[in-house]
C-alpha positions in Angstrom: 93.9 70.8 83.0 92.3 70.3 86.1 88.0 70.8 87.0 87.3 74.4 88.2 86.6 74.0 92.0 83.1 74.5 92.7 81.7 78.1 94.3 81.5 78.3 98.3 78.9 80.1 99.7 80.0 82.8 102.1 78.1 84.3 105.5 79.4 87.8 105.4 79.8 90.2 108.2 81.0 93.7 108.3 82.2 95.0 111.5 83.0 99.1 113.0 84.3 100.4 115.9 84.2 103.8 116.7 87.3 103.7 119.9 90.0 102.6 120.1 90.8 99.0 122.0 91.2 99.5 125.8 93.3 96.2 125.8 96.7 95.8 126.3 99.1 93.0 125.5 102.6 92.0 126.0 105.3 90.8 122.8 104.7 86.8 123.4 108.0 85.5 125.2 110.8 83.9 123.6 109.9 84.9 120.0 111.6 87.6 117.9 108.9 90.3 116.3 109.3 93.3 114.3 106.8 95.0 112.6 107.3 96.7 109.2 105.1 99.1 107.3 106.2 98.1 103.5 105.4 101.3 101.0 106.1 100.7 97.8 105.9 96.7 98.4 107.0 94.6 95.2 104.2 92.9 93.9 105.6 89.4 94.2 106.2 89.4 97.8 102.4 90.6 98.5 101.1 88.4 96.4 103.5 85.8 98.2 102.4 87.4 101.6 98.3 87.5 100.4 98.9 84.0 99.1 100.6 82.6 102.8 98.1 84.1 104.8 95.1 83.6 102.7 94.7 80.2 100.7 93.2 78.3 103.2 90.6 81.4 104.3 89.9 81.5 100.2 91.3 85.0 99.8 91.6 85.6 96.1 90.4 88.6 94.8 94.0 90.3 94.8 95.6 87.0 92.8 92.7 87.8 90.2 93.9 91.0 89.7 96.1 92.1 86.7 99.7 93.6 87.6 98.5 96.9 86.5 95.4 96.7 88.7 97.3 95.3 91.5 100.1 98.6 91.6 96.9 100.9 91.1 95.5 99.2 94.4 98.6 98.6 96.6 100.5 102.0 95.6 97.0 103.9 96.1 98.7 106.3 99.4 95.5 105.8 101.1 96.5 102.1 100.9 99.1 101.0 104.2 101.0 97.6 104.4 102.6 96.5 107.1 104.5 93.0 107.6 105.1 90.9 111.0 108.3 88.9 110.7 108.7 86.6 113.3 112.8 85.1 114.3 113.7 86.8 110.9 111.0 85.5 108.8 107.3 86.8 107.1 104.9 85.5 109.4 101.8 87.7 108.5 100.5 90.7 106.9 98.0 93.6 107.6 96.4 96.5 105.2 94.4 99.3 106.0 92.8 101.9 103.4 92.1 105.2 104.6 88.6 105.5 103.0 87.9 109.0 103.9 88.9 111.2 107.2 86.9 109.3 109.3 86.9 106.4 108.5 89.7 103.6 108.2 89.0 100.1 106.7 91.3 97.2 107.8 91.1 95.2 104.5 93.5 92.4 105.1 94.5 90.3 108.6 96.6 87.3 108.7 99.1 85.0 110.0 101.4 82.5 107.8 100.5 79.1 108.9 104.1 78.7 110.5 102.8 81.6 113.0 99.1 80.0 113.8 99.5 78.5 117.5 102.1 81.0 118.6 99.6 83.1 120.7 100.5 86.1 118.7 97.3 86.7 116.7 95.6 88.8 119.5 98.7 90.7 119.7 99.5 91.4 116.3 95.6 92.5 115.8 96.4 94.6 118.6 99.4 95.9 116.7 97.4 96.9 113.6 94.7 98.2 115.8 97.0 100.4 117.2 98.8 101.6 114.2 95.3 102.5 112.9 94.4 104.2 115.9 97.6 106.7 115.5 95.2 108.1 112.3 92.6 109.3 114.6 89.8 107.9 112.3 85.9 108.3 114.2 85.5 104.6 113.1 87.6 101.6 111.8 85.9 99.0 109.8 86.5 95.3 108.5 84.6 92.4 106.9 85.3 89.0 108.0 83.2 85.5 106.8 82.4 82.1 107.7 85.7 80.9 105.5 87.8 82.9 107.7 89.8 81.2 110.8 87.0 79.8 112.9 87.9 82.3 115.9 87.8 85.7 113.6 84.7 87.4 114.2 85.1 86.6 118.2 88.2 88.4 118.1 87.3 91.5 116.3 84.5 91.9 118.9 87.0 91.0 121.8 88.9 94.2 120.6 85.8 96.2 120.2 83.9 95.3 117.0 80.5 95.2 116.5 78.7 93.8 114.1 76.5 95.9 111.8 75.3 94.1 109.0 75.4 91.2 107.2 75.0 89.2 103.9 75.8 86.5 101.6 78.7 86.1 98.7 79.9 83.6 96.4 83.8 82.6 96.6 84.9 81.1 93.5 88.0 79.1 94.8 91.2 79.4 92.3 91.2 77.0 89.9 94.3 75.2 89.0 95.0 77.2 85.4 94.5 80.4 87.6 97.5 78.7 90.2 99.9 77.8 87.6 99.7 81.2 86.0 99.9 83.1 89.5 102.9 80.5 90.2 104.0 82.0 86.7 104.0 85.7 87.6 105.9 85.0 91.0 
């Protein structure tokens, strides 16, 4: 089978914000949205959904889990999925895990490729911003890297993340026995 690709290093940084975003933006014109939380979400459509938004930002800690581990984490009811569609079809994803009271972590952010150049990343953000907001949590967190889209980290901040720390990982990229067997599970 095919060479294991080799480990990326990763410039991690974690992010807060303590009020809500002051911003406000319109639906982008002549596209059809809708915004659906997903409880209970089948396991093959997120792990379609985690796989469309994240294989070229190097998400794959979710397609390493088992099933059992994966229902454990996604059915958790601190754990809140919610999927854009855009004319009809999944065009991105966001999850949020209410750690505690207070605090809210927005664990997952993405667009399908299909959406990229739409101009409605800054608006769905918004959307999950907003839908997190609703909670009345004294801070919201999230954790972005130097794999993720290039414009990321200046976005949380435009919405009112700040920085407060960072660090350094390793990202093993899937290899391809790891692909054909998520390919198997569907």
């Amino acid at each position: 089978m095919g060479k294991t690709p080799a480990s990326l290093k990763a410039h991690i940084t974690r992010l807060e914000m303590v009020a809500p975003p002051k911003a406000s933006l319109p639906v982008p014109v002549n596209i059809q949205t809708a915004i659906m939380r997903a409880p209970g979400i089948p396991l093959a459509f997120y792990r379609y959904l985690y796989r469309q938004v994240g294989a070229r930002w190097q998400w794959v800690d979710r397609l390493r889990m088992s099933d059992e581990e994966l229902t454990t984490t996604l059915h958790d009811k601190r754990n809140n999925i919610s999927v854009l569609y855009v004319n009809g079809a999944p065009a991105g994803f966001f999850e949020y895990l209410c750690e505690d009271e207070d605090t809210i972590e927005l664990s997952h952010f993405g667009l399908f490729e299909h959406a990229l150049g739409l101009g409605i990343g800054k608006w769905f953000l918004l959307q999950a911003l907003y839908a997190i907001w609703t909670l009345n949590p004294t801070k919201v967190t999230t954790t972005t890297n130097n794999l993720d889209h290039p414009r990321a980290l200046q976005l949380y901040q435009m919405f009112g993340f700040s920085p407060v720390s960072t660090g350094t990982g390793i990202v093993r990229p899937l290899s391809d026995k790891e692909l054909l067997e998520i390919a198997r599970k569907g």
